[in-house]
MARTOR-302126 format. One record per residue (C-alpha): chain; x, y, z; residue number from 0. Coordinates in nm, 2 decimals. Layout:
<recs>
("A", (X, Y, Z), NUM),
...
</recs>
This chain:
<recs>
("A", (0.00, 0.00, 0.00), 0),
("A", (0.11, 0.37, -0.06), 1),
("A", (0.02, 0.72, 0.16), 2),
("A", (0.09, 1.05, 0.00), 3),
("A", (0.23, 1.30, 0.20), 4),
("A", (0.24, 1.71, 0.13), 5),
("A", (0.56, 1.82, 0.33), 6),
("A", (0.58, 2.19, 0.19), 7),
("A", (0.40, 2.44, -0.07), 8),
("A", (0.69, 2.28, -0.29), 9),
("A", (0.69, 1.87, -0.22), 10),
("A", (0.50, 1.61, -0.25), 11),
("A", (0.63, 1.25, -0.13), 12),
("A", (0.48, 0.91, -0.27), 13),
("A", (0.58, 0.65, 0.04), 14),
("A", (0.57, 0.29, -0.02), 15),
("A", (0.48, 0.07, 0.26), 16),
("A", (0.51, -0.34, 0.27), 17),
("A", (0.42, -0.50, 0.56), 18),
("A", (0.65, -0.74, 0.76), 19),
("A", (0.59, -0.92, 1.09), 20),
("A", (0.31, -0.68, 1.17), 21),
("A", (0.50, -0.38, 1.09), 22),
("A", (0.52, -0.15, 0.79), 23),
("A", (0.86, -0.06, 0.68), 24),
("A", (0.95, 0.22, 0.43), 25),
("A", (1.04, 0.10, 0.10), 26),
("A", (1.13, 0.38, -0.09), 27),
("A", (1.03, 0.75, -0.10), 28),
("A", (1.06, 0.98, -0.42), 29),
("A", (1.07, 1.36, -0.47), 30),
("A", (0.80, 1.39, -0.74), 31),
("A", (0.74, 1.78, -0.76), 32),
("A", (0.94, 2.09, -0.67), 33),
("A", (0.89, 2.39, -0.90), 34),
("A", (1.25, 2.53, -0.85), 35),
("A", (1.18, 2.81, -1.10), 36),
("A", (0.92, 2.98, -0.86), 37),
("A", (1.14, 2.93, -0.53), 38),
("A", (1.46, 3.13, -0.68), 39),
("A", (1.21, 3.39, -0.89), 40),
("A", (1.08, 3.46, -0.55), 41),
("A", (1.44, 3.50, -0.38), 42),
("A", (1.56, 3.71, -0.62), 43),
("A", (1.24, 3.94, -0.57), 44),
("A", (1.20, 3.97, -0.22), 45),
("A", (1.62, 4.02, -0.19), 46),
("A", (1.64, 4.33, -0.46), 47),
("A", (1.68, 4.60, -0.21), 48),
("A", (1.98, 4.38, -0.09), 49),
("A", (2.21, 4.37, -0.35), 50),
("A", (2.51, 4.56, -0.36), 51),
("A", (2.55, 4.53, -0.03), 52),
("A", (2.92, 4.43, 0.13), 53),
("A", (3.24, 4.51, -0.03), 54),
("A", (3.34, 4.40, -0.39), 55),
("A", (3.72, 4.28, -0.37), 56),
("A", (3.96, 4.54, -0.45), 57),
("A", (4.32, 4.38, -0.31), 58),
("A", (4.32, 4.25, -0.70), 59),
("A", (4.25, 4.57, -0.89), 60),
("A", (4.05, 4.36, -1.15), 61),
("A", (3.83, 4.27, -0.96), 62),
("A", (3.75, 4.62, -0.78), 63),
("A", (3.59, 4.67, -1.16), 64),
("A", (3.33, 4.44, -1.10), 65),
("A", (2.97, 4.59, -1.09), 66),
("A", (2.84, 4.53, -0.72), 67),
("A", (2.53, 4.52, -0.82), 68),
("A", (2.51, 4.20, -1.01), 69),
("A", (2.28, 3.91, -0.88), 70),
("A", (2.23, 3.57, -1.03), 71),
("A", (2.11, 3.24, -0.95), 72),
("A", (2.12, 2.88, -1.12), 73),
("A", (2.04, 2.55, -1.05), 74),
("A", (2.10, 2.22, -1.25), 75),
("A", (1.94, 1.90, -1.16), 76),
("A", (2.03, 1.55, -1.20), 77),
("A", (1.72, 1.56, -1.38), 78),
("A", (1.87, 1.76, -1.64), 79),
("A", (1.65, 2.06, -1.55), 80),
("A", (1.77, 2.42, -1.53), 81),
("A", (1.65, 2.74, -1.34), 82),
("A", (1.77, 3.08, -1.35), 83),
("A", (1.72, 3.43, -1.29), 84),
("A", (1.91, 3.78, -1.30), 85),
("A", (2.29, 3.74, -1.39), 86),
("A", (2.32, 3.38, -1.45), 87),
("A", (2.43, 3.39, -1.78), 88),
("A", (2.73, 3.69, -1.69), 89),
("A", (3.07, 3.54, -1.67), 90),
("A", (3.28, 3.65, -1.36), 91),
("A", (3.60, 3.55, -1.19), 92),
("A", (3.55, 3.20, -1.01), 93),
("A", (3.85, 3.27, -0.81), 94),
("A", (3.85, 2.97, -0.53), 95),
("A", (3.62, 2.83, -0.67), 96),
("A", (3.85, 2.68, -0.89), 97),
("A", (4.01, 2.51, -0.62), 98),
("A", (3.72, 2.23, -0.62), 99),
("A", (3.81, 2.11, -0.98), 100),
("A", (4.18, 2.15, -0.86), 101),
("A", (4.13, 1.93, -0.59), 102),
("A", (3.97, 1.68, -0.75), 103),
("A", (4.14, 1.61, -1.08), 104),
("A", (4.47, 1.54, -0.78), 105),
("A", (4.24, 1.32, -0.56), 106),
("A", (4.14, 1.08, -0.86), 107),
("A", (4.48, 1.04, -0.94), 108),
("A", (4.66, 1.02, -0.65), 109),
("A", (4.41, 0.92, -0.39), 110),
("A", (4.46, 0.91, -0.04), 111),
("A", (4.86, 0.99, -0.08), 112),
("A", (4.67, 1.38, -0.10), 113),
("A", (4.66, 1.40, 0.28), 114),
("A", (5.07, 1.36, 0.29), 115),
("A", (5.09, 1.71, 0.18), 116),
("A", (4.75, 1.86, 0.31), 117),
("A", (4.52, 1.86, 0.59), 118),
("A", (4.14, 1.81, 0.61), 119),
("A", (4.07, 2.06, 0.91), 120),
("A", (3.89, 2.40, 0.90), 121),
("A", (4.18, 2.67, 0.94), 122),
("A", (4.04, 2.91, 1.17), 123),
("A", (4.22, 3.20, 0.96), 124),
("A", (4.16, 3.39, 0.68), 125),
("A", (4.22, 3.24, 0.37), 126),
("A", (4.53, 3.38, 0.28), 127),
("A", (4.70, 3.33, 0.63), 128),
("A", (5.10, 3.26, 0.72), 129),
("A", (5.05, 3.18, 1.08), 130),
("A", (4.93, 2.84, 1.09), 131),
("A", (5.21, 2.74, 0.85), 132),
("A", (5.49, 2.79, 1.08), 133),
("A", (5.32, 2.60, 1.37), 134),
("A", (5.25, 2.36, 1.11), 135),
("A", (5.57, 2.25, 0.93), 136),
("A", (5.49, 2.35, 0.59), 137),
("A", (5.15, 2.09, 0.61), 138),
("A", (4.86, 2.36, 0.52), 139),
("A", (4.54, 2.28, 0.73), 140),
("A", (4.32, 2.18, 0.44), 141),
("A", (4.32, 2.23, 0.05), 142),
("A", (4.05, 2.51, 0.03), 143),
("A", (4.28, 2.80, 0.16), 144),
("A", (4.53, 2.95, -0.04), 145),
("A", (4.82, 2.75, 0.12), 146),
("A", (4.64, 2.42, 0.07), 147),
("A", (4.55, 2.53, -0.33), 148),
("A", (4.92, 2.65, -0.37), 149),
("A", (5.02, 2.30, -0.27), 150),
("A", (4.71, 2.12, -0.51), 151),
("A", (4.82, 2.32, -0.75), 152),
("A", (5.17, 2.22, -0.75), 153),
("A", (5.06, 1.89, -0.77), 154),
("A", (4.85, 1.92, -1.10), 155),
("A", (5.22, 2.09, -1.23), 156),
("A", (5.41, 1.74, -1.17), 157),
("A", (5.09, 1.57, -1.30), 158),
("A", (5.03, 1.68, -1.59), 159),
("A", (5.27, 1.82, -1.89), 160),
("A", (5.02, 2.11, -2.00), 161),
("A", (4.86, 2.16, -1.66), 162),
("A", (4.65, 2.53, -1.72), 163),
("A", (4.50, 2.33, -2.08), 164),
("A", (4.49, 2.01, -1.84), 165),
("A", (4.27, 2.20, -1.60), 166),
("A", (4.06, 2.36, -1.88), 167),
("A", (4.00, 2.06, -2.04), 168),
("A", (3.84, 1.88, -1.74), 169),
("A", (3.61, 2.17, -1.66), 170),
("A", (3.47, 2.24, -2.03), 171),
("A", (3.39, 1.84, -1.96), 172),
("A", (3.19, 1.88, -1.63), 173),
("A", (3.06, 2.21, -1.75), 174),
("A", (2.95, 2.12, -2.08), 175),
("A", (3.09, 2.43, -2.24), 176),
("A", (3.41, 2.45, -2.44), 177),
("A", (3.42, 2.83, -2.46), 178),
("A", (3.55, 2.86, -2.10), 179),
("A", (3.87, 3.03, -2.06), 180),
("A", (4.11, 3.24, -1.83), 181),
("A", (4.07, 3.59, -1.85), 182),
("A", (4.41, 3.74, -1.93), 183),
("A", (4.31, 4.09, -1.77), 184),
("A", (4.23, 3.93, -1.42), 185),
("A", (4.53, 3.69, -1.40), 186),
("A", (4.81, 3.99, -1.50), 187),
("A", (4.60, 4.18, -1.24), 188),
("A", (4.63, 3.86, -0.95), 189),
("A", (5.02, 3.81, -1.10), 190),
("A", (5.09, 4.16, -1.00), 191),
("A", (4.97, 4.13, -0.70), 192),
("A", (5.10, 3.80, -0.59), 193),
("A", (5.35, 3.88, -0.30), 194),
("A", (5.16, 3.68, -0.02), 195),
("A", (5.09, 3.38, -0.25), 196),
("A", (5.43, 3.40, -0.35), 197),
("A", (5.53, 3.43, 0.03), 198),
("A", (5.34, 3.13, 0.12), 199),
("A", (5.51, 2.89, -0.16), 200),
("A", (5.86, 2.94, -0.06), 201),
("A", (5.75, 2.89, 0.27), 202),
("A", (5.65, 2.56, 0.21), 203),
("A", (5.90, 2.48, 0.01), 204),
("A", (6.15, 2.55, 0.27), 205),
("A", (5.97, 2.26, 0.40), 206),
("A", (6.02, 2.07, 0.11), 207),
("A", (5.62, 2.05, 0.04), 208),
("A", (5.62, 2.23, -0.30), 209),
("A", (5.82, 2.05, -0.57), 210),
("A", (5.80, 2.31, -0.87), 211),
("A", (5.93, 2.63, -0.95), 212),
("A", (5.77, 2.89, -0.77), 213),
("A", (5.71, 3.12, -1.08), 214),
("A", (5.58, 2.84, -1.28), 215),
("A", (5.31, 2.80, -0.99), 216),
("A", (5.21, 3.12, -0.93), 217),
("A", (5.17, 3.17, -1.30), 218),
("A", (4.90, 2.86, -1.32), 219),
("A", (4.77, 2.96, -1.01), 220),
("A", (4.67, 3.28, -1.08), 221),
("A", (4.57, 3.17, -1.42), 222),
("A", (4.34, 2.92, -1.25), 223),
("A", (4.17, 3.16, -1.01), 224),
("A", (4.05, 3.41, -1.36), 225),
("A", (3.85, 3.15, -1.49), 226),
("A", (3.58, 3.34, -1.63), 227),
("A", (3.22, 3.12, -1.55), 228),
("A", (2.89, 3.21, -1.52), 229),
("A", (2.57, 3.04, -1.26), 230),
("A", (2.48, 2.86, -1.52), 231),
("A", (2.86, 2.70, -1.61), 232),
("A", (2.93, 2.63, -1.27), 233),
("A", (2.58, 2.50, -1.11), 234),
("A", (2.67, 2.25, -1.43), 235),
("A", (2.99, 2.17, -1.34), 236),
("A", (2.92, 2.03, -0.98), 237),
("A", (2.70, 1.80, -1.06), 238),
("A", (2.93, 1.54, -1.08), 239),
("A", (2.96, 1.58, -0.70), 240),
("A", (2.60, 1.60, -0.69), 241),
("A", (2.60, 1.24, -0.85), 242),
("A", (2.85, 1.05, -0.63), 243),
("A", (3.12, 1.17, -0.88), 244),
("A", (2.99, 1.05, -1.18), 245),
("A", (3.00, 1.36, -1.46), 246),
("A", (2.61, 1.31, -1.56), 247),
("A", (2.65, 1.46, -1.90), 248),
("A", (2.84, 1.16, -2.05), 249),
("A", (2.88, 0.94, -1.76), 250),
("A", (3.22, 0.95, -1.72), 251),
("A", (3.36, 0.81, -1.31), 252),
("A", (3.53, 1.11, -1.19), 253),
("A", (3.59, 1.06, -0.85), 254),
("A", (3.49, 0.70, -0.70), 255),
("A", (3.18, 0.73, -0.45), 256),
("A", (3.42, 0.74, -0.13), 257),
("A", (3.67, 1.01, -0.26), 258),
("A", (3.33, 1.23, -0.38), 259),
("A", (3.20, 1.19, -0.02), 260),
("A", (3.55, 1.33, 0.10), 261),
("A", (3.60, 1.57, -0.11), 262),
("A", (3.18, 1.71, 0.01), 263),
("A", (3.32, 1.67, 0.38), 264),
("A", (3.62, 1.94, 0.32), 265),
("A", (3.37, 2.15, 0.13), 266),
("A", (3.14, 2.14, 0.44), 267),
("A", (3.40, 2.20, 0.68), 268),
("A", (3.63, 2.42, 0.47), 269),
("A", (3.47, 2.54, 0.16), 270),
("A", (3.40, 2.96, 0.31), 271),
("A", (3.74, 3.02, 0.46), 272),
("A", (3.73, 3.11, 0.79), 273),
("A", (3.31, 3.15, 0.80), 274),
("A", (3.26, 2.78, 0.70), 275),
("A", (3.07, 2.65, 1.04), 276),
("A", (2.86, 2.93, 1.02), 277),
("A", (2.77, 2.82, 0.66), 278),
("A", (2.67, 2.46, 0.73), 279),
("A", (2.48, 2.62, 1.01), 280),
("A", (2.27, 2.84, 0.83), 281),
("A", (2.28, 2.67, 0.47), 282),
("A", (2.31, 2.32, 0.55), 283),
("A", (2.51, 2.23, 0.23), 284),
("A", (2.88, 2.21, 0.12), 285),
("A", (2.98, 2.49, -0.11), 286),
("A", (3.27, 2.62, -0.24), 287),
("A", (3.36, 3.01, -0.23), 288),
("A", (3.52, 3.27, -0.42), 289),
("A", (3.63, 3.65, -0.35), 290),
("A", (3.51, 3.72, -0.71), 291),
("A", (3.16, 3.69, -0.53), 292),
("A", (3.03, 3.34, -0.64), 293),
("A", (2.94, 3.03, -0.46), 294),
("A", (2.84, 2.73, -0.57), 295),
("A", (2.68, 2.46, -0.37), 296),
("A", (2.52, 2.09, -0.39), 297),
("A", (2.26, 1.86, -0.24), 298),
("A", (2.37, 1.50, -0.29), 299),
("A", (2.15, 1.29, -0.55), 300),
("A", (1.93, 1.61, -0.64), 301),
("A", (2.07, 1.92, -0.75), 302),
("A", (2.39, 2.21, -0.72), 303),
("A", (2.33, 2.57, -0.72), 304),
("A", (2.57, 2.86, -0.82), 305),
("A", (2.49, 3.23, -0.71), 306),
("A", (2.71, 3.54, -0.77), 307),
("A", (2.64, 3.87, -0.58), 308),
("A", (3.04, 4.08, -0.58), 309),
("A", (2.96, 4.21, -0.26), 310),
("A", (3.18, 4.04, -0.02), 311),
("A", (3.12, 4.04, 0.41), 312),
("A", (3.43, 4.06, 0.64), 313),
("A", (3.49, 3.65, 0.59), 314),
("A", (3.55, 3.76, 0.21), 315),
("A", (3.17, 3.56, 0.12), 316),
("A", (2.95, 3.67, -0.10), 317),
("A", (2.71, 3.85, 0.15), 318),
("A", (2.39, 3.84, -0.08), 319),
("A", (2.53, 3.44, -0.17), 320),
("A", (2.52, 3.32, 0.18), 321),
("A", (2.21, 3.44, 0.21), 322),
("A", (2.01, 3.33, -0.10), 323),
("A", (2.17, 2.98, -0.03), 324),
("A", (2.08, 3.01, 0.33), 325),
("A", (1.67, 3.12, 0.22), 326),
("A", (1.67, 2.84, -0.09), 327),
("A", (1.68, 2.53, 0.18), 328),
("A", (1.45, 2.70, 0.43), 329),
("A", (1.19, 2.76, 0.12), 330),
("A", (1.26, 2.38, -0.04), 331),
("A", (1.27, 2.21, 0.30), 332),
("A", (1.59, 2.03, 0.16), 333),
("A", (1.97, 1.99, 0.32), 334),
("A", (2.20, 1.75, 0.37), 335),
("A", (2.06, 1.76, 0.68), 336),
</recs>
């Protein structure tokens, strides 16, 4: 027998029941309406008279360019459904959000070996932070701050003989978009700018935990961090996690089950710098962010979402991004939680 429950405005469960030994056990339960399109038009609306609030990055003078009163949302489902509104379709810096696709193209290849060189545990600090280093030994605390990516990315260097077309290459195949490229203005601007980055490397390499030349990586780093994206590109290119690291567009095995779960973990605990409890506390989802105002976000088996708003709060968030994501699981009734 079946029972059909209403658990929101927005869902609608079928339950299937069989009985055994007098009880009635739950046999499956399926998500069979949720009109996504209506839940992020009414975000958008009700949060107009927010946006271009918080500060829009200026310690990279590109980005200080950047309009602060952009706003966009997308969603892609594992139903191959998606929703947009506003800006979604805008390209803008993904900055650490790159990190993510980083990550992962290491952690298929190398697997567990990863944790050698890097940590797993929230930092504490701002992104961008020398302290913990020294305490440390040269080990950054997890792969989402810049330490950590400096060390990934030195990694994808020794992997790979073209690593910036290597890195390129896999997101164009997660994305589904082949005109997605660095944007030259933003990295010059970053590679100008790159003393603490720069800082940070030899640091570790004193330590013996970077392998390349440090001009070499701070080239591909800061290339990495100007990828241009849009909502739509990124909310697309997550959904492999989404899908227990399987790329749904052409069903490729990215990451096995047990490294996508990981890798979710140190986006829950680590994915907003130093504002990342605070995040699973009010969101309830792992999510990666970036200081070129984006952050992207997934719910395991369903859906991820991507919102850009420049304006940054003191954590160097997205202030109008952590709060759309934080509204979008109250209205859907839907975490990981």
């Amino acid at each position: 027998m079946y029972a059909v429950f209403a658990v929101s405005p927005f869902i609608t469960i079928f339950a299937l029941y069989f009985e055994s030994d007098g009880c009635l056990a739950l046999l499956c339960l399926k998500n069979i309406f949720m009109d996504y399109q209506e839940v992020i038009n009414r975000i958008y609306s009700d949060f107009q008279s927010k946006r271009g609030e918080g500060k829009v990055a200026d310690y990279i003078p590109a980005l200080a360019e950047t309009d602060p009163m952009r706003y966009g949302i997308s969603i892609s489902s594992l139903d191959g459904d998606t929703f947009a509104v506003g800006d979604a379709d805008v390209n803008f810096s993904i900055q650490s959000i790159s990190k993510v696709f980083t990550f992962a193209m290491v952690l298929r290849l190398i697997g567990d070996k990863i944790w050698e060189a890097v940590g797993r545990e929230p930092s504490g600090n701002p992104f961008n932070s020398l302290i913990q280093l020294e305490y440390e030994h040269g080990i950054p605390r997890n792969p989402f701050i810049n330490a950590g990516a400096l060390v990934m990315t030195d990694r994808l260097i020794s992997l790979y003989d073209r690593p910036k077309e290597a890195l390129l290459d896999f997101i164009r195949s997660v994305s589904g978009n082949d005109d997605i490229y660095f944007d030259q203005h933003v990295a010059r601007s970053e590679r100008e700018h790159a003393d603490r980055n720069m800082a940070l490397a030899h640091f570790m390499k004193s330590f013996g935990n970077i392998n390349n030349d440090i001009d070499t990586l701070i080239d591909v780093y800061c290339c990495q961090c100007a990828i241009s994206m849009n909502c739509n590109d990124l909310a697309r290119a997550f959904l492999f996690l989404a899908n227990h690291g399987v790329n749904p567009l052409d069903g490729e095995r990215i990451l096995s089950v047990s490294q996508a779960k990981r890798l979710g973990a140190v986006m829950l605990t680590c994915g907003l710098y130093d504002e990342s409890g605070d995040f699973a506390f009010r969101a309830g989802l792992p999510g990666k962010s970036g200081v070129g105002g984006g952050i992207v976000a997934y719910i395991p088996g369903n859906l991820s979402i991507a919102v850009w708003s420049p304006g940054l709060n003191p954590h160097g968030n997205s202030e109008l991004g952590v709060e759309t994501l934080e509204r979008f699981t109250t209205d859907i009734g839907n975490s990981i939680f």
